[in-house]
GUKOL-942605 format. One line per field, with one value per residue (C-alpha): residue number from 1; residue in one letter; x, y, z. Coordinates in nm, 4 decimals, decimal comma. Layout:
<sites>
num: [NUM_...] .
residuo: [a_...] .
u: [X_...] .
v: [Y_...] .
w: [Z_...] .
</sites>
This chain:
<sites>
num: [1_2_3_4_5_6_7_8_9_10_11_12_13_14_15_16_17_18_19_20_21_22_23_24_25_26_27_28_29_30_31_32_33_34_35_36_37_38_39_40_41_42_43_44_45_46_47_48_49_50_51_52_53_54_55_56_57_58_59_60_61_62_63_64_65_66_67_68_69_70_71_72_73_74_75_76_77_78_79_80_81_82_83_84_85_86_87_88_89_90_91_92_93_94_95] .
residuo: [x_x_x_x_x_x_x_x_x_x_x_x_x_x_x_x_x_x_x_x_x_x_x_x_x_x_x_x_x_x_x_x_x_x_x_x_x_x_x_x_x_x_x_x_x_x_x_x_x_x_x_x_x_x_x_x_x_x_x_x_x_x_x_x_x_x_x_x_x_x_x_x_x_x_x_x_x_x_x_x_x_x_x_x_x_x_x_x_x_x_x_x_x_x_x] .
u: [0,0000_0,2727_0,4135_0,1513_0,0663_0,4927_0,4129_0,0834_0,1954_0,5232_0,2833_0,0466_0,4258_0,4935_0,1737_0,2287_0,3791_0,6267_0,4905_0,6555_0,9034_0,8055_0,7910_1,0989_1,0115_1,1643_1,0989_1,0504_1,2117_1,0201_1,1498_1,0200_1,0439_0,9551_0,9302_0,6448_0,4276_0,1371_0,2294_0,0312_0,1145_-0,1585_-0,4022_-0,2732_-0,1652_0,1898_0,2404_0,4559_0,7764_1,0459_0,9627_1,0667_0,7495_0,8317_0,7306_0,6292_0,5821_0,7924_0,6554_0,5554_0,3924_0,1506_0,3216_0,1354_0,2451_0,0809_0,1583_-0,1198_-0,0976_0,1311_0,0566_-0,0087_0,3028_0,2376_0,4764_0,3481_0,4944_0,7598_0,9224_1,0741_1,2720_1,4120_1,7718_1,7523_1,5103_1,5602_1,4178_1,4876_1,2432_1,2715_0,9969_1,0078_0,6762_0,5460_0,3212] .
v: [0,0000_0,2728_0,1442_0,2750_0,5664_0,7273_0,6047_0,8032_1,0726_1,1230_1,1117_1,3928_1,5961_1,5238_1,6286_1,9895_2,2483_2,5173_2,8396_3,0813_3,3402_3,6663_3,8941_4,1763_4,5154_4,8368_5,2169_5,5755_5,8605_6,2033_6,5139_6,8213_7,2104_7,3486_7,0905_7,0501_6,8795_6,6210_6,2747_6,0161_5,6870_5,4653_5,6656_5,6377_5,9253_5,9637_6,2506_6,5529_6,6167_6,4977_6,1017_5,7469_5,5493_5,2239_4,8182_4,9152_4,6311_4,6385_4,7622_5,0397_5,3202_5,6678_5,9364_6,2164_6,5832_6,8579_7,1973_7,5073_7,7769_7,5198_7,2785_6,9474_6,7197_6,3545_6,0488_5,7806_5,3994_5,5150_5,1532_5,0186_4,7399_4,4354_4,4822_4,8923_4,8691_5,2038_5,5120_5,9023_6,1168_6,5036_6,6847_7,1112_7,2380_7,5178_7,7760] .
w: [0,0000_0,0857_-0,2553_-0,4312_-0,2797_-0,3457_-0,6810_-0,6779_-0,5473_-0,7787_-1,0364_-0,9110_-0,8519_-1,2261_-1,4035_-1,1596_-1,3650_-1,2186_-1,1763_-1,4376_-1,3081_-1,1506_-1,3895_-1,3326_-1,2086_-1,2472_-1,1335_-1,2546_-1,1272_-1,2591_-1,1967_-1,3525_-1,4222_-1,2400_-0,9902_-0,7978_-1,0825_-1,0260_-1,1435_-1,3085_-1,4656_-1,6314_-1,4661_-1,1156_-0,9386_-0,7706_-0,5413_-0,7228_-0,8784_-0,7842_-0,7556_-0,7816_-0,8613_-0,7842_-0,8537_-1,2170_-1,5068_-1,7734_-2,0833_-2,2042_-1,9811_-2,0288_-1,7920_-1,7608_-1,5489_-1,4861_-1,2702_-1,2798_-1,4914_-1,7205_-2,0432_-1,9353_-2,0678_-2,1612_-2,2679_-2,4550_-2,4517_-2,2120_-2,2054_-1,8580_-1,9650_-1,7733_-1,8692_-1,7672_-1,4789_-1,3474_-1,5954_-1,5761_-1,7252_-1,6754_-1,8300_-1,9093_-1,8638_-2,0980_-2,0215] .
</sites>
C-alpha cells in the first residue's frame, strides 16, 4: 500500500507544472520644471515632482504631469525594460 501511494503521489508531482518566473520590475524617477508637478502613470496618481514610482511592469507606460498655470506634458509607450530597470524622465513644462 505505501508502494503505491509514493508512486501516486510522484505522479500527481509530475503532471504539476512550475509556476513561471516573476515577472521583473523596475521604477521611474520624474522630476520636472519646475518641480512641484502632479504625477500620473496609467491613470494612477503619484504625489509631485520629484519622484521614484516604484514596482512598475515592464513595458511600455503613459506618464502624464501637470503643474497650474502650465501645459499638461504627456509620454506615450515610455518603455521600462528588464535589462535597464531604473528610468529618468525630466519633463520642461510650458506655459
Amino acid at each position: 500500500m505505501r508502494r503505491l501511494s509514493f508512486i501516486a503521489l510522484l505522479a500527481l508531482a509530475a503532471s504539476v507544472t512550475a509556476a513561471p518566473p516573476p515577472q521583473p520590475l523596475g521604477q521611474l524617477s520624474v522630476t520636472t520644471t519646475p518641480k512641484g508637478a502632479s504625477i500620473a502613470v496609467d491613470g494612477t496618481k503619484y504625489g509631485n515632482a520629484p519622484a521614484t514610482i516604484p514596482n512598475l511592469s515592464t513595458g511600455d507606460h503613459l506618464v502624464v504631469v501637470t503643474l497650474a498655470d502650465y501645459e499638461e506634458a504627456r509620454r506615450k509607450r515610455l518603455g521600462v525594460a528588464a535589462d535597464t530597470p531604473h528610468r529618468l524622465v525630466h519633463r520642461k513644462l510650458l506655459r
